[in-house]
mmCIF file of the N, C-alpha and C atoms, coordinates in Angstrom:
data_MODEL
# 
_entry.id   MODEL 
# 
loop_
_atom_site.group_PDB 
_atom_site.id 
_atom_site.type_symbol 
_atom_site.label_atom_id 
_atom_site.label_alt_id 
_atom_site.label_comp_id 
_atom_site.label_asym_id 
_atom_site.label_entity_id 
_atom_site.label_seq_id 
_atom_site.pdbx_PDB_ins_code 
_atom_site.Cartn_x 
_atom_site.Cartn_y 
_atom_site.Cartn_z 
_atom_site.occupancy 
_atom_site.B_iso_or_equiv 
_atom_site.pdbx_formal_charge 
_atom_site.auth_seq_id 
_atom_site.auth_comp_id 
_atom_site.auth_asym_id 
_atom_site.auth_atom_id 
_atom_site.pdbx_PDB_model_num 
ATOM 1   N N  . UNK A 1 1  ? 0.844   -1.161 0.000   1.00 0.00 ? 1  UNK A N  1 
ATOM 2   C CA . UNK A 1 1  ? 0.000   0.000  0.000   1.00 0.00 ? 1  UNK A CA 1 
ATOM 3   C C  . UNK A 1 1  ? 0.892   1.227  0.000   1.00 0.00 ? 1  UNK A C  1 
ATOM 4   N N  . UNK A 1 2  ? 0.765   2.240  -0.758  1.00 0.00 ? 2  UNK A N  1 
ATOM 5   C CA . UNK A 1 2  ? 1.394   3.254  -0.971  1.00 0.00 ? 2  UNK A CA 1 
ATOM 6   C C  . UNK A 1 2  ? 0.443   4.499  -0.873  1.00 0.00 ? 2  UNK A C  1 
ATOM 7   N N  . UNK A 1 3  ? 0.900   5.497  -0.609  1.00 0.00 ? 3  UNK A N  1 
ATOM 8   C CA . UNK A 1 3  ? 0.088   6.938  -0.310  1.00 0.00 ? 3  UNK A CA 1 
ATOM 9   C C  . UNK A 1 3  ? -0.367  7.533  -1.766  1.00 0.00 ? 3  UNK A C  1 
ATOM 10  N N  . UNK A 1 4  ? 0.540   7.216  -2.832  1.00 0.00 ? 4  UNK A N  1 
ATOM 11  C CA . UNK A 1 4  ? 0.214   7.153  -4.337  1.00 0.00 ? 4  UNK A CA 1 
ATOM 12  C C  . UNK A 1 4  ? -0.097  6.511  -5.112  1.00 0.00 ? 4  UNK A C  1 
ATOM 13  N N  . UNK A 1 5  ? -1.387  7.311  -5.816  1.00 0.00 ? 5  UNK A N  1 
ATOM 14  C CA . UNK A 1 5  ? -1.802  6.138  -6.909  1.00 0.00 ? 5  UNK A CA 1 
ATOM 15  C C  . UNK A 1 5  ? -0.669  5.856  -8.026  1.00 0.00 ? 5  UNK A C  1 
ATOM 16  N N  . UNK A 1 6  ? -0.814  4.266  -8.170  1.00 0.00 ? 6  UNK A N  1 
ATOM 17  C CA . UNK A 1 6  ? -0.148  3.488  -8.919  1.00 0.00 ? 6  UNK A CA 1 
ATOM 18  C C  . UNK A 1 6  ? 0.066   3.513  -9.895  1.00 0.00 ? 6  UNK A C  1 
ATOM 19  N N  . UNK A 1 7  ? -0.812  4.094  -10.278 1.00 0.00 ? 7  UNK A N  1 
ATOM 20  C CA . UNK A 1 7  ? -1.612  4.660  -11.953 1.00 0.00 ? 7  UNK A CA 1 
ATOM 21  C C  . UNK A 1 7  ? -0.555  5.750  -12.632 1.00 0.00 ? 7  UNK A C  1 
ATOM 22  N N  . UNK A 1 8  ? -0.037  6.486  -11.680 1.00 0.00 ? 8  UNK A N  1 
ATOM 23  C CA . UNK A 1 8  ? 0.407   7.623  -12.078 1.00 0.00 ? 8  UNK A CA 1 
ATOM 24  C C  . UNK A 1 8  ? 2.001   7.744  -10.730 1.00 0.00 ? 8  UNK A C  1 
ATOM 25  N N  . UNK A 1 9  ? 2.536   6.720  -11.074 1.00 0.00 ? 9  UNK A N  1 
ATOM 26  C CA . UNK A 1 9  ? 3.505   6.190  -9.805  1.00 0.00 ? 9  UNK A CA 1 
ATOM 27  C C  . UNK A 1 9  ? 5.038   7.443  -10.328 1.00 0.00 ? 9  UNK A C  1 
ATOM 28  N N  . UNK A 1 10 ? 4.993   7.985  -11.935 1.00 0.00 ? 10 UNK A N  1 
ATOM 29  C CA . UNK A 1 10 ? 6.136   8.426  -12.345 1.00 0.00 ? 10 UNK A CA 1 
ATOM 30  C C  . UNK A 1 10 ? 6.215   9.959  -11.735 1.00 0.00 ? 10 UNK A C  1 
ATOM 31  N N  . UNK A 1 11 ? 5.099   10.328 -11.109 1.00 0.00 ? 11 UNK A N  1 
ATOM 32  C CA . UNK A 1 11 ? 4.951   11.650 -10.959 1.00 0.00 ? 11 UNK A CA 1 
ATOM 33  C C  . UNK A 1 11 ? 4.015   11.683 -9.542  1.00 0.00 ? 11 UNK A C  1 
ATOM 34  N N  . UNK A 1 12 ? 4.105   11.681 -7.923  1.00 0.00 ? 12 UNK A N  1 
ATOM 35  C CA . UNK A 1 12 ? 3.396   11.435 -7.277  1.00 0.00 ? 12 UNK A CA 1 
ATOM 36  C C  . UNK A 1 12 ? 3.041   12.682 -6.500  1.00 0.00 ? 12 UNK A C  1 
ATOM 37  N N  . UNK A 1 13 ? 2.147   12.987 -6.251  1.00 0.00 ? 13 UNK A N  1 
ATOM 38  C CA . UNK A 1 13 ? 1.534   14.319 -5.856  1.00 0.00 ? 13 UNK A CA 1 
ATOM 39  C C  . UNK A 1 13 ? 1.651   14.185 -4.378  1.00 0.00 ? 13 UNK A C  1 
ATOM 40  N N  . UNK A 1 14 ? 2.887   15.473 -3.792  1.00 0.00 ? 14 UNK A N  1 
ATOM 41  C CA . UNK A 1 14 ? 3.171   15.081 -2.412  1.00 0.00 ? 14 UNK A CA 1 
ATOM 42  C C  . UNK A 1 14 ? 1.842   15.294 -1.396  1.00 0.00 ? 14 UNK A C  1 
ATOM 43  N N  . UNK A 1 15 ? 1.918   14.387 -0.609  1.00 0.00 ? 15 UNK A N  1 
ATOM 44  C CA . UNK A 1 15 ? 0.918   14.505 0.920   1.00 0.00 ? 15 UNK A CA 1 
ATOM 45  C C  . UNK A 1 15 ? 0.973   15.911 1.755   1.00 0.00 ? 15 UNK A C  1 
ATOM 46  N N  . UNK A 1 16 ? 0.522   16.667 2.133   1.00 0.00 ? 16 UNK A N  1 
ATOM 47  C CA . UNK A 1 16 ? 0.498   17.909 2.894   1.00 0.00 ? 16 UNK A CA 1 
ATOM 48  C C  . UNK A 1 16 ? -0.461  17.689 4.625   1.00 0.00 ? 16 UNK A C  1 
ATOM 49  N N  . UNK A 1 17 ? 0.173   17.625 5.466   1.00 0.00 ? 17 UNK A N  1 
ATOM 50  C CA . UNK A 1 17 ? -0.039  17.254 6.378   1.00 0.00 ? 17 UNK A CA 1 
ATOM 51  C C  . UNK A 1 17 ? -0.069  18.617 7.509   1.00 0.00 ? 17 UNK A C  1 
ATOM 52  N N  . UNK A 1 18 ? -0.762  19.151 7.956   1.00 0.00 ? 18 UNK A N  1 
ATOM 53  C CA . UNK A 1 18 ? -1.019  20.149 9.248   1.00 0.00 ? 18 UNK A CA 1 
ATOM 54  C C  . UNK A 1 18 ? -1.328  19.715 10.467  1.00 0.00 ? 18 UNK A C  1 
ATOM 55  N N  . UNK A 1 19 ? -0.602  20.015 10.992  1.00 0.00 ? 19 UNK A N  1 
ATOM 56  C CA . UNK A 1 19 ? -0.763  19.473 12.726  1.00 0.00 ? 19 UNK A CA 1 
ATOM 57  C C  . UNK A 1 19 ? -0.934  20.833 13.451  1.00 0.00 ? 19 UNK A C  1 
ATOM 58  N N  . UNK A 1 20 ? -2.604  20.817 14.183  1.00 0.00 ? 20 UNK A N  1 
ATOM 59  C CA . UNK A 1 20 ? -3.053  21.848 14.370  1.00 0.00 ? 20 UNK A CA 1 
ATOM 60  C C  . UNK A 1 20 ? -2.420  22.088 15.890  1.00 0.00 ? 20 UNK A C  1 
ATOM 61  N N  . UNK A 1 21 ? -2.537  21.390 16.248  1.00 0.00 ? 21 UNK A N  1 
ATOM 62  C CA . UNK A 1 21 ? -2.315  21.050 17.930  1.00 0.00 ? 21 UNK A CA 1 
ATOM 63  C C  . UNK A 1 21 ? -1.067  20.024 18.383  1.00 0.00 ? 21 UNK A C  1 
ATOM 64  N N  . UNK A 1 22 ? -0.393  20.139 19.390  1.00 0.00 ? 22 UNK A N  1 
ATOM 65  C CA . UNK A 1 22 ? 0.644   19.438 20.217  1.00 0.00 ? 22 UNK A CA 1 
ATOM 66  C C  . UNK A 1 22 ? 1.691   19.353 19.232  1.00 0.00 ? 22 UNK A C  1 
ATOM 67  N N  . UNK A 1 23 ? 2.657   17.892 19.329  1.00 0.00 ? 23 UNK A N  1 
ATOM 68  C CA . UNK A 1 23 ? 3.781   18.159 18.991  1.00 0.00 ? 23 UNK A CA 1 
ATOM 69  C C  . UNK A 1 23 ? 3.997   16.316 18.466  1.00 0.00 ? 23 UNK A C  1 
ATOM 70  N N  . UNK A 1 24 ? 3.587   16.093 17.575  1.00 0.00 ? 24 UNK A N  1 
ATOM 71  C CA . UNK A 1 24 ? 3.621   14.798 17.379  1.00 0.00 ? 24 UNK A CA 1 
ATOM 72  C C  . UNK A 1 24 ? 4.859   14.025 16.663  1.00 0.00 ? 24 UNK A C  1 
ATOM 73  N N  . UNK A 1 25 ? 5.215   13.045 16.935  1.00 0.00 ? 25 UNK A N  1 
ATOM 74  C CA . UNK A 1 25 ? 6.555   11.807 16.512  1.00 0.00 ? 25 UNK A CA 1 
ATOM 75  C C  . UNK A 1 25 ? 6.721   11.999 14.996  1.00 0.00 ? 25 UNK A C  1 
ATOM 76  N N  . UNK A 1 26 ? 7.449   11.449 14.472  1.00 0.00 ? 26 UNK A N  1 
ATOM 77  C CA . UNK A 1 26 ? 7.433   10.953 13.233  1.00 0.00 ? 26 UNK A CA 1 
ATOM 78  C C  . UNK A 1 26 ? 6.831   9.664  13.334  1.00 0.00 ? 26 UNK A C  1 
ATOM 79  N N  . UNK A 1 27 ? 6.853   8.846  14.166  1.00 0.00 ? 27 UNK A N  1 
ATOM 80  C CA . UNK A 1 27 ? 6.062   7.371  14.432  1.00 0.00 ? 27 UNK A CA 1 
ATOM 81  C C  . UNK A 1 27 ? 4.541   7.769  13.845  1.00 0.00 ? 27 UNK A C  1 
ATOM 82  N N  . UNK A 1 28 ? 4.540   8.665  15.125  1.00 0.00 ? 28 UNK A N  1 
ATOM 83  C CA . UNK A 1 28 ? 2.518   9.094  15.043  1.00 0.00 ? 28 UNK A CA 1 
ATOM 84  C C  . UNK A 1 28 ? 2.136   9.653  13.549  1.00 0.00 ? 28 UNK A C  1 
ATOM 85  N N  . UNK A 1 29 ? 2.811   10.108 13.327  1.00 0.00 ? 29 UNK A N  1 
ATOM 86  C CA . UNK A 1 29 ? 2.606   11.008 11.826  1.00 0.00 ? 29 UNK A CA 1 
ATOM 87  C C  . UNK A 1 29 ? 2.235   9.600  10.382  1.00 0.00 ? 29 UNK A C  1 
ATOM 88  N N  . UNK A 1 30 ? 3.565   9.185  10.194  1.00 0.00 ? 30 UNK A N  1 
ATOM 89  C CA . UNK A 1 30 ? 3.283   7.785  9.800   1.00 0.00 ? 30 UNK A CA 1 
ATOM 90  C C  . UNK A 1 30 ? 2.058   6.827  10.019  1.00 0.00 ? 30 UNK A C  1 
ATOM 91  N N  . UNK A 1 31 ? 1.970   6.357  11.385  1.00 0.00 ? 31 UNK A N  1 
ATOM 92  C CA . UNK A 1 31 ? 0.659   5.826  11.856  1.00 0.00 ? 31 UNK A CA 1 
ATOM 93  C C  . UNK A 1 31 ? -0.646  6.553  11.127  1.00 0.00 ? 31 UNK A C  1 
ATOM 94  N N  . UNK A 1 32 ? -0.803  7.659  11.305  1.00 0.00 ? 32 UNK A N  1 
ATOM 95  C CA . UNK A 1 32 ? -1.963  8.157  10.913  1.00 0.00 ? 32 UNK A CA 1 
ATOM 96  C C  . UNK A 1 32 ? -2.436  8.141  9.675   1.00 0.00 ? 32 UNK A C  1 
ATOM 97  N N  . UNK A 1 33 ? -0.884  8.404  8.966   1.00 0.00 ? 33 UNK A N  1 
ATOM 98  C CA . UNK A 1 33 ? -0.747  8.061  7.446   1.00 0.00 ? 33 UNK A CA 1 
ATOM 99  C C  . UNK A 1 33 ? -1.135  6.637  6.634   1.00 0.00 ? 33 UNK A C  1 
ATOM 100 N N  . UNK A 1 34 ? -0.655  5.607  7.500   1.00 0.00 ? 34 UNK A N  1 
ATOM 101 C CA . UNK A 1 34 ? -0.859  4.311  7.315   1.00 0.00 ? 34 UNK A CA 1 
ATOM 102 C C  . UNK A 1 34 ? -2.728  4.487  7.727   1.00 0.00 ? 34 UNK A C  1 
ATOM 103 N N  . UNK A 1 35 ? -3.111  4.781  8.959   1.00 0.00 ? 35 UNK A N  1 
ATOM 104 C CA . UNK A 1 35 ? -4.614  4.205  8.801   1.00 0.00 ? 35 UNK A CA 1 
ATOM 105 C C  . UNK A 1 35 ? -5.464  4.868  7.924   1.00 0.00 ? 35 UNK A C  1 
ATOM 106 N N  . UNK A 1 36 ? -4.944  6.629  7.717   1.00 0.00 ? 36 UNK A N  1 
ATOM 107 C CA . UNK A 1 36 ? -6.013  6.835  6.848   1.00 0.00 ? 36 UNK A CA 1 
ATOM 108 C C  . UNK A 1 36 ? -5.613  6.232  5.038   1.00 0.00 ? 36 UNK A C  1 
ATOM 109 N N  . UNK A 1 37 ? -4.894  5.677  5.053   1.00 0.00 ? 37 UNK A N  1 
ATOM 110 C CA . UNK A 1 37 ? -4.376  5.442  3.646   1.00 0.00 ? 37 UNK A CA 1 
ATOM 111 C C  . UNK A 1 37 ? -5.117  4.407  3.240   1.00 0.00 ? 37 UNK A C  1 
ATOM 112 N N  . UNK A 1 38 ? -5.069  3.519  4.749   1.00 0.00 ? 38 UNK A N  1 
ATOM 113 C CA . UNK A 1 38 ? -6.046  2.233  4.704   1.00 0.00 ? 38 UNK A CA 1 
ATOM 114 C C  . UNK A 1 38 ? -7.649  1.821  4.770   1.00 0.00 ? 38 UNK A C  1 
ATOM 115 N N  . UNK A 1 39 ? -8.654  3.268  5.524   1.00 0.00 ? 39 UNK A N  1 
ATOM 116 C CA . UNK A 1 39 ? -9.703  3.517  5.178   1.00 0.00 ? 39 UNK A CA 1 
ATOM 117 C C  . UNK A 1 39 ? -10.104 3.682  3.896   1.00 0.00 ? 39 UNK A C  1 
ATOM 118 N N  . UNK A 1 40 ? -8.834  5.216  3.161   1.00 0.00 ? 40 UNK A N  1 
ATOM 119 C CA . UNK A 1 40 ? -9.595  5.082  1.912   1.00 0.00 ? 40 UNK A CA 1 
ATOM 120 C C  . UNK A 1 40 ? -9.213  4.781  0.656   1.00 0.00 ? 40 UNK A C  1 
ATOM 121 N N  . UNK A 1 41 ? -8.087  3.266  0.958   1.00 0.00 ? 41 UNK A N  1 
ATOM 122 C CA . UNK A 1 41 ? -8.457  2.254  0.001   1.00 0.00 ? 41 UNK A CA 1 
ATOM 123 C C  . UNK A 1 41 ? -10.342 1.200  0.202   1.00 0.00 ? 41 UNK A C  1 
ATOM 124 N N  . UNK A 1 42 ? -10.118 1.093  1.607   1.00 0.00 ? 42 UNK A N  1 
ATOM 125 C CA . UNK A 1 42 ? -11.510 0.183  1.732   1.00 0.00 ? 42 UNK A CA 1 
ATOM 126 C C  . UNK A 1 42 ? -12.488 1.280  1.377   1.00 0.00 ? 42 UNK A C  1 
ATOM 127 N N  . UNK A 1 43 ? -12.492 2.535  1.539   1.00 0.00 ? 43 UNK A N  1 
ATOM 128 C CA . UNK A 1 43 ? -13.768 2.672  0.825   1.00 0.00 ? 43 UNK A CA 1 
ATOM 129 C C  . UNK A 1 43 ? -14.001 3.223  -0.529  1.00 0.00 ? 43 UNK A C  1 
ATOM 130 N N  . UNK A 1 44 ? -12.534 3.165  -1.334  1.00 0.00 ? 44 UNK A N  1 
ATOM 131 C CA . UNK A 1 44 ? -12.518 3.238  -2.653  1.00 0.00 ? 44 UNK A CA 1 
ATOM 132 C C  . UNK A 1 44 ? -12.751 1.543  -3.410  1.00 0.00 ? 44 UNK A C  1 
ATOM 133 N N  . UNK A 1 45 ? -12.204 0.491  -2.480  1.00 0.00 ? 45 UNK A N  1 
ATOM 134 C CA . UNK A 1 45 ? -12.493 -0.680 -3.060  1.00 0.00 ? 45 UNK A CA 1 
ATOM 135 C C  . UNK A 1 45 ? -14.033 -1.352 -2.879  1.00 0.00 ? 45 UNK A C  1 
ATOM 136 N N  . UNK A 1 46 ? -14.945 -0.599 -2.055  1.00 0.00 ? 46 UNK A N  1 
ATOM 137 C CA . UNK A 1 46 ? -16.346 -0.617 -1.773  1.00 0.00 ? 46 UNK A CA 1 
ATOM 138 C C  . UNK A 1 46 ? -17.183 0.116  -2.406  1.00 0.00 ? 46 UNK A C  1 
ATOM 139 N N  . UNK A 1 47 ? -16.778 1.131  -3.576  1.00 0.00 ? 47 UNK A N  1 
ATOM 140 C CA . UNK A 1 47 ? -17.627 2.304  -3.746  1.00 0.00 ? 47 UNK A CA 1 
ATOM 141 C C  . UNK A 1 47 ? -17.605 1.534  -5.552  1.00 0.00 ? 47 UNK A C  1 
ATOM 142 N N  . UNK A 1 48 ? -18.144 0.905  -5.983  1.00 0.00 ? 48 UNK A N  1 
ATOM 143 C CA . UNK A 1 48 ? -18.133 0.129  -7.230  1.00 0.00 ? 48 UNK A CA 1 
ATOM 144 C C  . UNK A 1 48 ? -19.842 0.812  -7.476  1.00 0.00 ? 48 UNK A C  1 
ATOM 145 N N  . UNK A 1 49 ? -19.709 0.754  -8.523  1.00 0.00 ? 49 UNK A N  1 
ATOM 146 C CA . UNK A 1 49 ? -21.388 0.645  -9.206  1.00 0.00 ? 49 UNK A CA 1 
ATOM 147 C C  . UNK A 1 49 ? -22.159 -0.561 -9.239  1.00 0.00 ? 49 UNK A C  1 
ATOM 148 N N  . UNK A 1 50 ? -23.380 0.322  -8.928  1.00 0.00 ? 50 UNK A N  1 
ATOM 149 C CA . UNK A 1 50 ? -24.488 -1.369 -9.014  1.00 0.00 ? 50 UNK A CA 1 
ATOM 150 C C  . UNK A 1 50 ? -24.447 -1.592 -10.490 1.00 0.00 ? 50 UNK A C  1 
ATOM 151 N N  . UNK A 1 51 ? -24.902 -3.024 -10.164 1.00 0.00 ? 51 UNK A N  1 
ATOM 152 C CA . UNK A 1 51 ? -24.947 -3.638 -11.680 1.00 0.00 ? 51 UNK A CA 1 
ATOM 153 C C  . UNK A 1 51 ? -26.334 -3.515 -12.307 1.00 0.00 ? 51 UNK A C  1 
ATOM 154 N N  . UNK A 1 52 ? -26.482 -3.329 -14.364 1.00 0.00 ? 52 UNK A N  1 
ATOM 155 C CA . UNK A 1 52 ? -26.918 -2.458 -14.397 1.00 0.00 ? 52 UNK A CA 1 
ATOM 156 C C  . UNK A 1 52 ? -28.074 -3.627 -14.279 1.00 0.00 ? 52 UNK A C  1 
ATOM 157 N N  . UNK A 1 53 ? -29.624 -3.027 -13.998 1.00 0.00 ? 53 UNK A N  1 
ATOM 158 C CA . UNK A 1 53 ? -30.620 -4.323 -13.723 1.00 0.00 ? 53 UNK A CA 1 
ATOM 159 C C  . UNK A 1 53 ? -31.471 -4.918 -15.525 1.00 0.00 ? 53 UNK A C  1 
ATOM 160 N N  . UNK A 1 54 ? -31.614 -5.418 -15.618 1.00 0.00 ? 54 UNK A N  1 
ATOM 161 C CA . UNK A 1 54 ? -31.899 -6.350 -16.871 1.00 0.00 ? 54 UNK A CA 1 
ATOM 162 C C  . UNK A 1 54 ? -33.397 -5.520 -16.634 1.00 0.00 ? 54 UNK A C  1 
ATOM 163 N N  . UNK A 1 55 ? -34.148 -5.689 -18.145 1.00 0.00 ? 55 UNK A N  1 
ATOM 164 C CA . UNK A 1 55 ? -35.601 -5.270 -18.031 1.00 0.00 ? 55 UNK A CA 1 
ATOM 165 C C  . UNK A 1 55 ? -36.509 -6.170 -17.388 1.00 0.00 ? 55 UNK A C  1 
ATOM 166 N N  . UNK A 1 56 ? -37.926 -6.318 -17.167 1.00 0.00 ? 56 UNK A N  1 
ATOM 167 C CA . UNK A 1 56 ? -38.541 -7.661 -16.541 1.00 0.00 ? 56 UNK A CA 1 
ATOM 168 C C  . UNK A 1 56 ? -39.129 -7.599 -18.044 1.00 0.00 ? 56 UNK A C  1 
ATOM 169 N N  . UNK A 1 57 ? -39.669 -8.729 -17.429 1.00 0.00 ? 57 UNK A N  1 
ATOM 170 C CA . UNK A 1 57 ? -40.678 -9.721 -18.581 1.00 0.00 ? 57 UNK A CA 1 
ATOM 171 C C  . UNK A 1 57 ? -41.830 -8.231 -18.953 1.00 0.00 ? 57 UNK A C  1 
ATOM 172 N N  . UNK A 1 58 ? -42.177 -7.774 -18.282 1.00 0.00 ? 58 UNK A N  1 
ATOM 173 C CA . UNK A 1 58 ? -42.893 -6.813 -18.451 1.00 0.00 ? 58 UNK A CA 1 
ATOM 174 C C  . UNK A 1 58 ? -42.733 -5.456 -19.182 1.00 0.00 ? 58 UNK A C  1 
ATOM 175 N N  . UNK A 1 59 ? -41.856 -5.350 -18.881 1.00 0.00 ? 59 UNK A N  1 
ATOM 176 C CA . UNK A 1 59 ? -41.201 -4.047 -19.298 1.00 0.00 ? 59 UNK A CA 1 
ATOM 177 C C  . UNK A 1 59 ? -40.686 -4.087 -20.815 1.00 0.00 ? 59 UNK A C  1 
ATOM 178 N N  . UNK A 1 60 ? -40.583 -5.649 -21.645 1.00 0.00 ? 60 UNK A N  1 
ATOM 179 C CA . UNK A 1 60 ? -39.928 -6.006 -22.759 1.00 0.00 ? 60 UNK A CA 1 
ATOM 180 C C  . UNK A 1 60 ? -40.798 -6.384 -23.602 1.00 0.00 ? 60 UNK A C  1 
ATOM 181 N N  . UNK A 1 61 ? -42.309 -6.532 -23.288 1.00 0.00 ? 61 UNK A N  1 
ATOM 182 C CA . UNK A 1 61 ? -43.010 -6.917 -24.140 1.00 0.00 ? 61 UNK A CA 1 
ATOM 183 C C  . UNK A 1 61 ? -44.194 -5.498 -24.076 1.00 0.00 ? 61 UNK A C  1 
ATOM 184 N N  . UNK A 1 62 ? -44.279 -4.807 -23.705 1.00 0.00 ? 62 UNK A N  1 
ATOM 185 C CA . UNK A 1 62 ? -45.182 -3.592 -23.636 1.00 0.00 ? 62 UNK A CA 1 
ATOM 186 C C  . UNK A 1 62 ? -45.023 -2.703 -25.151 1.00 0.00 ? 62 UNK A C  1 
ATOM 187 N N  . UNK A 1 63 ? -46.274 -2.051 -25.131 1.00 0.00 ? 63 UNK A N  1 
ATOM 188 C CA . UNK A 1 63 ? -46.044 -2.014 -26.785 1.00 0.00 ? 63 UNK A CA 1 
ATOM 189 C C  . UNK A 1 63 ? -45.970 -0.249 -26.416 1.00 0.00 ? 63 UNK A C  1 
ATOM 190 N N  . UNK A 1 64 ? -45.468 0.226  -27.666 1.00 0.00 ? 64 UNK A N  1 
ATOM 191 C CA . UNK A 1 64 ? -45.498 1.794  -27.752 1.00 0.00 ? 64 UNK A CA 1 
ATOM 192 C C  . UNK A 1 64 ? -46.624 2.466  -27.502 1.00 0.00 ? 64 UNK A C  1 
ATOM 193 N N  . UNK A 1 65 ? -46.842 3.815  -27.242 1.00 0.00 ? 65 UNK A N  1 
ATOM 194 C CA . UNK A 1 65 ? -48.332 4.449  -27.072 1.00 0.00 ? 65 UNK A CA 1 
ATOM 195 C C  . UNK A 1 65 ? -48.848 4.837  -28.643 1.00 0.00 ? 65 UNK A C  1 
ATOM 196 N N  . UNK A 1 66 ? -49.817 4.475  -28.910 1.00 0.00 ? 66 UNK A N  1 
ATOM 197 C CA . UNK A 1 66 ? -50.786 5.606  -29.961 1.00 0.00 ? 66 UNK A CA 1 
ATOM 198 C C  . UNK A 1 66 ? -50.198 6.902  -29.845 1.00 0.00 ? 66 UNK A C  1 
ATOM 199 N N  . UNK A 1 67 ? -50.267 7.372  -31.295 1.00 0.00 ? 67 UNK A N  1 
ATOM 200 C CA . UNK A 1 67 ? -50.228 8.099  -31.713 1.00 0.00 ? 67 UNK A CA 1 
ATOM 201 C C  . UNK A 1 67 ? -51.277 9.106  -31.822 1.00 0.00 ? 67 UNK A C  1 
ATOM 202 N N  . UNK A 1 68 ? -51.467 10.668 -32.070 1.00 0.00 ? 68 UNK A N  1 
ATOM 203 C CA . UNK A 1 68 ? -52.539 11.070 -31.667 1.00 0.00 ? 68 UNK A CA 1 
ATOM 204 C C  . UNK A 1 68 ? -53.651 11.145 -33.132 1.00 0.00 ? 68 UNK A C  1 
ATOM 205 N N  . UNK A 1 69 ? -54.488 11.157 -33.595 1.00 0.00 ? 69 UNK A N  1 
ATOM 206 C CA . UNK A 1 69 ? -55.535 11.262 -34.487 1.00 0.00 ? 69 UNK A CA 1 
ATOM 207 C C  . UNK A 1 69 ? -55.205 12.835 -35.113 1.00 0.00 ? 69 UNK A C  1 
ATOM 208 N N  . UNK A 1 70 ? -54.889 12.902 -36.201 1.00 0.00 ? 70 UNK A N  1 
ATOM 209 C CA . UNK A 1 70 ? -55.293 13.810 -36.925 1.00 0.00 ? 70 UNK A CA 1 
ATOM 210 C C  . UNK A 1 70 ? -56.686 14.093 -37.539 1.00 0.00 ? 70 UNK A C  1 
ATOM 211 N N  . UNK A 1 71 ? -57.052 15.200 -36.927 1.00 0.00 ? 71 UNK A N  1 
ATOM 212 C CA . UNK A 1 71 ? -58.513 15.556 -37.058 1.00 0.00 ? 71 UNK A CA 1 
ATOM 213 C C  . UNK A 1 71 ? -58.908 16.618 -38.007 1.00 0.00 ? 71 UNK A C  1 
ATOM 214 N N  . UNK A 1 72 ? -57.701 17.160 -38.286 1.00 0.00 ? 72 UNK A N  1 
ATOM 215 C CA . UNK A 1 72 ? -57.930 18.197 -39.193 1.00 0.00 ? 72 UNK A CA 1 
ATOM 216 C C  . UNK A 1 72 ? -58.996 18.086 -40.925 1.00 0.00 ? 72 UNK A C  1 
ATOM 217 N N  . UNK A 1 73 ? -58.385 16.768 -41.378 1.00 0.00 ? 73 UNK A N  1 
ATOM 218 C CA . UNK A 1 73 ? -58.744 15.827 -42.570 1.00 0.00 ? 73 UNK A CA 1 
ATOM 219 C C  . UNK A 1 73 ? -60.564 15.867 -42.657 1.00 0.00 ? 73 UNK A C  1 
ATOM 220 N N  . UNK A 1 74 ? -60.958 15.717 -41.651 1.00 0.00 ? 74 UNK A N  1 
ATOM 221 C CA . UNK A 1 74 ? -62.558 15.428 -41.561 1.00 0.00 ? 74 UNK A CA 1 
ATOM 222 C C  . UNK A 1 74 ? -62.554 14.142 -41.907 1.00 0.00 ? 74 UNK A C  1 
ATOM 223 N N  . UNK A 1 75 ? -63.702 14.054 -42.575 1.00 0.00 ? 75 UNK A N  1 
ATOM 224 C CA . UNK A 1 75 ? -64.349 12.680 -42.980 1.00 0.00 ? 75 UNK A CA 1 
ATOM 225 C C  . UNK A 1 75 ? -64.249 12.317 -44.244 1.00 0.00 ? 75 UNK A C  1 
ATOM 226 N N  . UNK A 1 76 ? -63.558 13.406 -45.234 1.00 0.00 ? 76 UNK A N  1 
ATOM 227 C CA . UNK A 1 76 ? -63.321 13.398 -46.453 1.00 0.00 ? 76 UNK A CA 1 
ATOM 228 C C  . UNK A 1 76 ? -62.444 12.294 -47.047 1.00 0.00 ? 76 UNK A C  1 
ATOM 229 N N  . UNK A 1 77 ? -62.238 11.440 -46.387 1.00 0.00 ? 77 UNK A N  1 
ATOM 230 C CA . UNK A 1 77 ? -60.973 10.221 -46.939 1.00 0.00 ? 77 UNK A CA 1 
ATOM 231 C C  . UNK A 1 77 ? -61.967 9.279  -46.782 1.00 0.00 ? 77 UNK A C  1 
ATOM 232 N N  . UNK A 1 78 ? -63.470 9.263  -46.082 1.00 0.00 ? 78 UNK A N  1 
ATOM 233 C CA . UNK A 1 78 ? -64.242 7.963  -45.746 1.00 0.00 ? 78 UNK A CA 1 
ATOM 234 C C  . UNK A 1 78 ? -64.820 7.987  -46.893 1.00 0.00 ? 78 UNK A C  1 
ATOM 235 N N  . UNK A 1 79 ? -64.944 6.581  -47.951 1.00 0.00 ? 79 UNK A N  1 
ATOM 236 C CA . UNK A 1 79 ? -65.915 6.526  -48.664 1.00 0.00 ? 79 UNK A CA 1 
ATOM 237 C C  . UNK A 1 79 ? -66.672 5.233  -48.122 1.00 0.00 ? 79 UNK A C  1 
ATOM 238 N N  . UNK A 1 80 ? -67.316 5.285  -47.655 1.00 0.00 ? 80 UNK A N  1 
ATOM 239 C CA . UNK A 1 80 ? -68.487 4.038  -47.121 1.00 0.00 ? 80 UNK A CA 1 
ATOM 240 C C  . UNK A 1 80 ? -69.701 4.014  -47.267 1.00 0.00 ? 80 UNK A C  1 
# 
């Protein structure tokens, strides 16, 4: 596990780290680095798309809507 994506390993975009408060190790600094590095791989390796859902039986045999009646014409096309 590395702090950089892999993808782009030739050129790695440094980490910027602020420590608002106290006076912390290089141990602790690391540590923190390591767990959050490790959250958000798990929730980049959890965040996938649903798969896409198939139509139902229903949804695949339904027919198009009507079209609307042109009324303008009259009755002039009926010969009966």
């Amino acid at each position: 596990m590395s702090l950089f994506d892999e993808t782009d390993a030739a050129s790695p975009v440094p980490v910027r780290i602020d420590v608002r408060r106290g006076n912390p190790t290089d141990e602790e600094l690391a540590a923190i680095v390591a767990v959050v590095t490790e959250a958000y791989a798990a929730e980049q390796a959890g965040a996938v798309a649903a798969p896409a859902r198939r139509p139902s039986g229903w949804q695949l045999t339904r027919r198009a809507l009507r079209t609307s009646i042109d009324r303008r014409g009259g009755w002039g096309g009926f010969r009966g």
